[in-house]
Structure formats: structure tokens, C-alpha cells
C-alpha positions in Angstrom: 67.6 -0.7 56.5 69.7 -0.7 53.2 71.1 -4.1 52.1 73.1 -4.7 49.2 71.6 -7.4 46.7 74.2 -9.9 47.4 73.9 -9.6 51.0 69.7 -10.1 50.3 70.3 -12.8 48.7 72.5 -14.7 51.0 69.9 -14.1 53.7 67.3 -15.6 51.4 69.7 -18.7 50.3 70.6 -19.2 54.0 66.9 -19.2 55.4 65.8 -21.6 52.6 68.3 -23.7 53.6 67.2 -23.8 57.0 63.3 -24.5 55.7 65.3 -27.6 53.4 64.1 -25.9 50.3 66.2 -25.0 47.2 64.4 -22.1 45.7 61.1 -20.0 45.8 58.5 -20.0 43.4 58.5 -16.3 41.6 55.2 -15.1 43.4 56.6 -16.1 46.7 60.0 -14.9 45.9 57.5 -11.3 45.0 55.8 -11.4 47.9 59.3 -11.8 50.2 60.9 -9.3 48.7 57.1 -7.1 49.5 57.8 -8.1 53.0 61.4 -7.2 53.7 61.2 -3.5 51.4 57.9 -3.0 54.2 55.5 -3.1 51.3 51.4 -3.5 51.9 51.4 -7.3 50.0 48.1 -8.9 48.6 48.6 -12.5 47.4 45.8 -14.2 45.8 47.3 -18.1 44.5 45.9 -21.6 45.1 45.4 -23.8 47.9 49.1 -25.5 48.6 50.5 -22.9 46.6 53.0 -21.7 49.7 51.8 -18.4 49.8 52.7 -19.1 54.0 56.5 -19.7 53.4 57.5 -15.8 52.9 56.3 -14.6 56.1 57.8 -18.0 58.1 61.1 -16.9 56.2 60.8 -12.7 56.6 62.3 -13.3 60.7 64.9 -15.2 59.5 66.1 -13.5 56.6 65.6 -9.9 58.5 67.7 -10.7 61.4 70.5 -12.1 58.4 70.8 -8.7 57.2 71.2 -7.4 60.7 67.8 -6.4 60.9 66.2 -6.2 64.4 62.3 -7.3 62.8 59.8 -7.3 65.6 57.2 -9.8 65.6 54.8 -11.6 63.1 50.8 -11.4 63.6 49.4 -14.1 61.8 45.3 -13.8 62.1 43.6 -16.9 60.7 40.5 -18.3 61.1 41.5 -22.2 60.8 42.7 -23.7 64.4 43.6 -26.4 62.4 46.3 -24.5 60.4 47.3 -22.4 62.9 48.2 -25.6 64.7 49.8 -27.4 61.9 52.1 -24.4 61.0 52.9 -23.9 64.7 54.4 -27.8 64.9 56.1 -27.3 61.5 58.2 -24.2 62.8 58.6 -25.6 65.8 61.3 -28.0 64.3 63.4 -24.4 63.3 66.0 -23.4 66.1 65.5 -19.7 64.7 61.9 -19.4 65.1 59.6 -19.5 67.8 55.9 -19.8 67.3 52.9 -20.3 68.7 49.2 -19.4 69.1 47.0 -17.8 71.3 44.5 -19.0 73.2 46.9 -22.1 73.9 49.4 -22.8 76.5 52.2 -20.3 75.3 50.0 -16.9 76.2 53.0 -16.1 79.0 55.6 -16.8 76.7 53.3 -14.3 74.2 52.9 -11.6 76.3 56.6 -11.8 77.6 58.2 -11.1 73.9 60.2 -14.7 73.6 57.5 -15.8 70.8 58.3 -14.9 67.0 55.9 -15.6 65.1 52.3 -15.0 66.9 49.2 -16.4 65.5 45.5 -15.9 66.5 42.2 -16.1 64.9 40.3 -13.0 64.4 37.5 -13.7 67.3 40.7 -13.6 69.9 42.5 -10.4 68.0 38.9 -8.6 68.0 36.7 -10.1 70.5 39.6 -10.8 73.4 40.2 -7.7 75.3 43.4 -8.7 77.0 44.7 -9.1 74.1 43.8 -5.8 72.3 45.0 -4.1 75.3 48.6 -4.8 75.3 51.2 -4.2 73.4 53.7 -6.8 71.1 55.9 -5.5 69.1 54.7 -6.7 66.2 56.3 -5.5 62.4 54.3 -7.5 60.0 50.7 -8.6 59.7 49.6 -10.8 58.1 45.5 -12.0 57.3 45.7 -15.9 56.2 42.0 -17.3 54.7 40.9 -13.9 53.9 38.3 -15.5 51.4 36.4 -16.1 54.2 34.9 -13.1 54.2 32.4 -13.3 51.9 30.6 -15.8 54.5 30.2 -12.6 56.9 27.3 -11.0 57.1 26.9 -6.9 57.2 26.5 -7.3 61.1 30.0 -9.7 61.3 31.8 -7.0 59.3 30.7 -3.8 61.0 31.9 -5.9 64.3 34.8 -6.2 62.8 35.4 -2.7 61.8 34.4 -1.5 65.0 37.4 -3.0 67.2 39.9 -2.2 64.0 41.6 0.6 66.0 42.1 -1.6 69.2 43.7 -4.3 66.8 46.0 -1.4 65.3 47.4 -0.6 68.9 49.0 -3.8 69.1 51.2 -2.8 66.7 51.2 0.9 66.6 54.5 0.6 64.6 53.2 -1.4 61.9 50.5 0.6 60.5 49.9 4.2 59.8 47.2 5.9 62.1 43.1 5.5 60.8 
């Protein structure tokens, strides 16, 4: 979809209002605007750096610019963060999130959740959830450094189910 630059940039103003923050750094700013143009994005910054604020604001300032986005993947490995970010968008009325393997799979399966987030072993190693379909428009791999503790075993598991976690959203990627 083409969107003017003022139009953009509304959307952006208006969904950092709604996360109470008055600008974005320049990488996250680079990585946003990666996001809404449908660009492949790598973003390699410091712990607490906020490299998690684009994605959390791409829903938002999609569906600003009239935009119908589907939803977010978010595969992380950390429970713990998955859970923390889950509570933090829960206080935004224009996001829904949650993650699976907790209480909300229904509400997963059944479209009304936004922003979806599940750790690899669930994307990979849960059936179900390889077998249906979300409509999912951006994925994103949070903790990606913890790779390098996998061994050649881990990673060939891995690449063996990476078509099955492609058909969840089989209008996000191109075809292996």
C-alpha cells in the first residue's frame, strides 16, 4: 500500500503516543520503517536497546494508514519475556497479545489475538500448531543469539520442520 510521508508519519506520531513515548531512536525508527515497506530486517543492538518497540508499534501504525496487517509471530526462547511483553501490551486498547502454550490458545486459533508469541519448541516441535493456519504478516525471531548454544543435531531439527513453520504464514514468506 502507498502512503504519503505525512500520512506515515502521523501513524508513527499517533502510535508513539499511544506507547507514551515521544520519539524513536534512529535504528528503531530504521527498523519500522523495514517493517511497514515489507523489508527482511536484521537488528543486531544492546540489551534494553528497544529493538521490541517497532514490531509492538507496526499493528498500530499499519491499520493508521488503512492498512489491513495480519498478525505478528513473535518466536522467542525466554518465557519470561514473552510474559513480560504480553502484560505490557496488554495495557494498549489497540493491541491484543498473548502467547501460546497459555490460556489464550482459543482466542489464537480464532483470529482475535494480534500479536502472537511462541518459543521455537511450540512453533517446531507442536504439531497443532504447525498445522493450522494464522494469518500472520510479520515474523519476527527475538534472542536469536541463542543459537550459537545449539548443537549440529538442534539445528538440523530445526531446519527440518522450517517448511511446516512457513505454512503458518504462507503469505509472509516466499516458497523454499
Amino acid at each position: 500500500m502507498a502512503t504519503n510521508i505525512k500520512q506515515e508519519s502521523d501513524a508513527i506520531q499517533s502510535a508513539l503516543s499511544m506507547f507514551k513515548i515521544e520519539t524513536l531512536k534512529t535504528e528503531q525508527r530504521q527498523i519500522l520503517d523495514c517493517l511497514i515497506r515489507g523489508k527482511d530486517c536484521v537488528a543486531v543492538l544492546p540489551t534494553g536497546y528497544g529493538k521490541s518497540l517497532p514490531y509492538q508499534m507496526y499493528l498500530p501504525v499499519m491499520r493508521r494508514i488503512g492498512a489491513s496487517p495480519g498478525k505478528v509471530l513473535v518466536c522467542c526462547p525466554l518465557v519470561s519475556l514473552m510474559d513480560d511483553q504480553v502484560k505490557r501490551l496488554s495495557d494498549l486498547d489497540c493491541i491484543s497479545a498473548a502467547y501460546a502454550g497459555s490460556r489464550t490458545n482459543e482466542a489464537i486459533r480464532d483470529g482475535s489475538i494480534d500479536l502472537i508469541f511462541a518459543s521455537p519448541e511450540t512453533l517446531v516441535g507442536d504439531r497443532h500448531w504447525r498445522e493450522q493456519e494464522l494469518d500472520v504478516s510479520l515474523i519476527v525471531v527475538v534472542e536469536f543469539h541463542t543459537i550459537a548454544t545449539w548443537s549440529v543435531d538442534d539445528f538440523w531439527s530445526i531446519q527440518k520442520h522450517t517448511r511446516p513453520v512457513r505454512c503458518l504464514a504462507p503469505n509472509c514468506l516466499p516458497n523454499m
